[in-house]
C-alpha positions in Angstrom: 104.1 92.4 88.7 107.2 90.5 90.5 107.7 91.5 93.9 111.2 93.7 93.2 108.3 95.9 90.5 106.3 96.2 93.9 108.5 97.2 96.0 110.1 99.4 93.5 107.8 101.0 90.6 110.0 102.9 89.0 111.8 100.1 87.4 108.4 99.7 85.0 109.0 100.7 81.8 106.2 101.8 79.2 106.4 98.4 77.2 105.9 96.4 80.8 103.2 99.2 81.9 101.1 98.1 79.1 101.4 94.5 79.4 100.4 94.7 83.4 97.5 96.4 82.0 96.5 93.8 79.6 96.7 91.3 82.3 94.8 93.5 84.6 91.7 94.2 81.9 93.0 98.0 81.9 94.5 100.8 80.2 97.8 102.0 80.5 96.6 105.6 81.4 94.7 103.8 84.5 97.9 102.1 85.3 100.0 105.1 85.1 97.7 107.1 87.2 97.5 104.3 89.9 101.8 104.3 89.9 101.7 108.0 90.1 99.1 108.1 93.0 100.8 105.8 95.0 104.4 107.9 94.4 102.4 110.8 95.9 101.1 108.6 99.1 104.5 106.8 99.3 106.4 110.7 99.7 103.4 111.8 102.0 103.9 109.0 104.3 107.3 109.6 104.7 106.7 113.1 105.4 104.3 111.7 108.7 107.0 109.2 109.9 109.6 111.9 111.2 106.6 113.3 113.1 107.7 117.0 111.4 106.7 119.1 108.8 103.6 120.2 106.9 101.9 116.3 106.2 102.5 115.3 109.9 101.2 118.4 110.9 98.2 117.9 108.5 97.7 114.2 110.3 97.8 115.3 114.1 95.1 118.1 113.2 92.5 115.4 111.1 93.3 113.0 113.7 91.7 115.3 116.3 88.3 115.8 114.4 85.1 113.9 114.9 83.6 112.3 111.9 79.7 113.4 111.7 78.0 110.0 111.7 
């Protein structure tokens, strides 16, 4: 991938989708999975930086818990 198709995905279209996944020793399925997994982190991670709404809330709550070891 060139660094502008890292920093934004959504310029990959289906032809270059499938050649990163060539290169990669993947599928395209695999590849579109990873790009739709990382849109979902990406918009949850925005949701945490204003410190408001239901994903921050979700991160000051875990970040209270202790982990069983």
């Amino acid at each position: 991938m060139t660094p502008e198709e890292r920093r934004r995905p959504e310029l990959l279209d289906g032809k270059r989708r499938r050649r990163i996944a060539r290169g990669s020793g993947t599928s395209a399925q695999q590849v579109n999975q990873l790009l739709r997994q990382f849109a979902a982190l990406r918009q949850l991670m925005k949701g945490m930086k204003g410190g408001k709404g239901k994903a921050a809330e979700l991160a000051r709550r875990l970040g209270g818990m202790k982990l069983p070891m």
